[in-house]
VMD Tcl script that draws the C-alpha trace (Angstrom):
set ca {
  {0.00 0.00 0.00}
  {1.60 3.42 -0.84}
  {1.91 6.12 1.66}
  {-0.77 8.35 -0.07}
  {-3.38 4.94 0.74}
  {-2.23 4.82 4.21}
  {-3.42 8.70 4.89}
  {-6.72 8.63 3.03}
  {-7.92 5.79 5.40}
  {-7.64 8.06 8.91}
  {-9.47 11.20 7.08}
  {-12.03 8.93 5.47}
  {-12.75 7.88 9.78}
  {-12.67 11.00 10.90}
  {-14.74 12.37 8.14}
  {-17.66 9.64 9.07}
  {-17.68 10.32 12.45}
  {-18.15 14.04 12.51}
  {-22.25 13.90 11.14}
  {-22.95 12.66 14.52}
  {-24.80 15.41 16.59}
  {-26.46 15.58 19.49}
  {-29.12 18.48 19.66}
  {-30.20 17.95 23.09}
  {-30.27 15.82 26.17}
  {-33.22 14.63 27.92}
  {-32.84 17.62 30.60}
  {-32.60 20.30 28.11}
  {-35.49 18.36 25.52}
  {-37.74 18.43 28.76}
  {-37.35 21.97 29.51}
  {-37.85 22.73 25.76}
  {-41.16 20.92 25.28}
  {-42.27 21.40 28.82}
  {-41.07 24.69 30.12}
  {-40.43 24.78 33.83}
  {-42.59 21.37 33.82}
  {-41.46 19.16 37.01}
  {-40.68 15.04 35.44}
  {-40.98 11.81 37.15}
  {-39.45 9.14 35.17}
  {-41.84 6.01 34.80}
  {-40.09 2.65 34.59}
  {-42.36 1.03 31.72}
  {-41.23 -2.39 30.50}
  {-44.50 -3.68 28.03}
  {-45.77 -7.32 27.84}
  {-45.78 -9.31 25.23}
  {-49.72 -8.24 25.01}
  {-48.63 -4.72 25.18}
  {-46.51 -5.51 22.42}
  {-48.86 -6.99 20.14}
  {-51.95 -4.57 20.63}
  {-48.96 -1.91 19.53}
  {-47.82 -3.11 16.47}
  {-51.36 -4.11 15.84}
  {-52.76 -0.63 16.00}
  {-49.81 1.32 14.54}
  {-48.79 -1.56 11.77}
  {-45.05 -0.60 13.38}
  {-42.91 -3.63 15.04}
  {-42.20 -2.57 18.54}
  {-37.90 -2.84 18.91}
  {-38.02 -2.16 22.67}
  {-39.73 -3.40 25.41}
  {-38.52 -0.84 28.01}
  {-40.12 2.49 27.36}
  {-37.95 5.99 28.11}
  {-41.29 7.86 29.46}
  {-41.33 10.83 31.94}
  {-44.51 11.83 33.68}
  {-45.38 15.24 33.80}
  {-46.79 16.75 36.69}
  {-49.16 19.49 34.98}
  {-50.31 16.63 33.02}
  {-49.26 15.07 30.01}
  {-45.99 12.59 28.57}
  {-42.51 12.88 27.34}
  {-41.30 9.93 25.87}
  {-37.67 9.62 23.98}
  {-37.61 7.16 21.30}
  {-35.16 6.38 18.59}
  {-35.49 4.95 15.16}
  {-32.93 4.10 12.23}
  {-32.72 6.48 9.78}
  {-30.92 5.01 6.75}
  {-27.93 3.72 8.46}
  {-27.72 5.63 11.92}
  {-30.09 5.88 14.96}
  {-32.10 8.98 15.14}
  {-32.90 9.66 18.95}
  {-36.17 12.07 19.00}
  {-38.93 12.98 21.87}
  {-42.44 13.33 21.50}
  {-44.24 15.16 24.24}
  {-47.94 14.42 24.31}
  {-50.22 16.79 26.24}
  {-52.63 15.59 28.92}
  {-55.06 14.95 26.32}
  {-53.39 12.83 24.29}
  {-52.51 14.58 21.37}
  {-48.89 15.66 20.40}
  {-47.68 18.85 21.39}
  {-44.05 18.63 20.45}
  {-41.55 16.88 18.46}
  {-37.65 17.07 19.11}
  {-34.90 15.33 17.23}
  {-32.05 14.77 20.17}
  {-29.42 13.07 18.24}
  {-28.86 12.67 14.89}
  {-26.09 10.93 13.29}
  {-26.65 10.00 9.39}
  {-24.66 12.11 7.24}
  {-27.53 13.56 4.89}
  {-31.29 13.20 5.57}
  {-31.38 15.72 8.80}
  {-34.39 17.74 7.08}
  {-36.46 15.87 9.73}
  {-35.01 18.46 12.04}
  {-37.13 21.25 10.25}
  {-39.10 22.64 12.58}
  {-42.14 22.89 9.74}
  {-41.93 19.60 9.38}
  {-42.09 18.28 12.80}
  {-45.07 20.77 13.50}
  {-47.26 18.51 10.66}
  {-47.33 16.22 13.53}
  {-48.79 18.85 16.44}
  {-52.40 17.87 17.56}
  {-52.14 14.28 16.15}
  {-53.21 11.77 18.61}
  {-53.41 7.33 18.28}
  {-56.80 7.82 16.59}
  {-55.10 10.12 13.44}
  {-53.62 8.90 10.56}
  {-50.16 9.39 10.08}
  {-48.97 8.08 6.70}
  {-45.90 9.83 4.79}
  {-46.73 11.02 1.90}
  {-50.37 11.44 2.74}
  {-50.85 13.45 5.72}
  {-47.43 13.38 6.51}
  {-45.31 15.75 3.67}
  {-41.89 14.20 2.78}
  {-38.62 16.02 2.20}
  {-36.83 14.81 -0.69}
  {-33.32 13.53 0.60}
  {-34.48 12.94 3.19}
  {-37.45 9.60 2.57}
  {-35.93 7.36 4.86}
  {-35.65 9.65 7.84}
  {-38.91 10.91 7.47}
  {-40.26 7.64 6.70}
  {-38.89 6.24 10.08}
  {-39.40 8.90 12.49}
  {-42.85 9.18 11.19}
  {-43.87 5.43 12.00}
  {-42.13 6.09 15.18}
  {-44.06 8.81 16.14}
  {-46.93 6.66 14.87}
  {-45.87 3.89 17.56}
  {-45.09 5.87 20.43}
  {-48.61 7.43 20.11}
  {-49.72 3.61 20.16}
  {-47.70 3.23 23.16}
  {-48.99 6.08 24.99}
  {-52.93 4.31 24.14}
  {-52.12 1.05 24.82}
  {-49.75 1.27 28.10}
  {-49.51 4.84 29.12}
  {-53.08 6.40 29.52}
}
mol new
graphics top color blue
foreach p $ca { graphics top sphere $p radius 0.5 }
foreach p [lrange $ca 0 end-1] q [lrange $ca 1 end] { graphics top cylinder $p $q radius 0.2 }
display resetview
């Protein structure tokens, strides 16, 4: 291998590894979907029933069976979720009000090196007010962003789950 070979390999790691970012962390993604709201974490594992009534109602295979949710005390839910974009996790909270609808969307970490469109904040506000009960379809209620189908396509039957875990094990 000739020495220019041997310095392409490093840059080529380095230049991978820098799309990773991380937006916010669960403190700071609290206090910016629940201003000055006061959390107590809930320690959620779901059955197997759980499970299946999930994926049953939000045609979305459930990945964990622990479930990252925070109570709120005013009332309503923050739970942080993650889903694979194309390649990479995308790590993203969805605060549901006391109601049951959504009232925020966050991405918290995302590491794929194109795609990151899902981080527009007019397209996470097509999901505000949606609750289990609403359809949410890409490319029907849902608008995609071109080069970015496969984030959008997995956050969005994410979102779609964790508003089936909220109905099935949460409210």
């Amino acid at each position: 291998m000739s020495r220019s070979q041997w310095t392409l390999i490093p840059l080529a790691v380095v230049s991978a590894s820098s799309y990773a970012t991380e937006y916010f962390t669960v403190e700071q993604v609290q206090q910016v979907i629940f201003p000055s709201g006061k959390f107590e974490p809930m320690s959620i594992i779901l059955t197997d029933e759980q499970i299946h009534h999930i994926e049953q109602v939000s045609g979305v295979k459930v990945s964990h069976k622990d479930v990252k949710a925070w109570k709120v005390a005013s009332g309503g839910w923050l739970i942080v979720d993650e889903v694979i974009g194309k390649h990479e996790y995308i790590t993203y909270a969805v605060g549901i009000t006391a109601t049951g609808s959504i009232k925020q969307i966050e991405i918290m970490n995302y590491k794929e090196s194109y795609g990151y469109g899902v981080r527009q904040v007019a397209w996470r506000k097509q999901f505000v007010g949606k609750t289990s009960a609403a359809p949410i379809t890409l490319n029907k209620d849902i608008i995609n962003i071109s080069g970015a189908t496969l984030s959008c396509q997995h956050v969005t039957e994410g979102v779609k789950r964790v508003l089936a875990t909220y109905a099935v094990a949460l409210k």
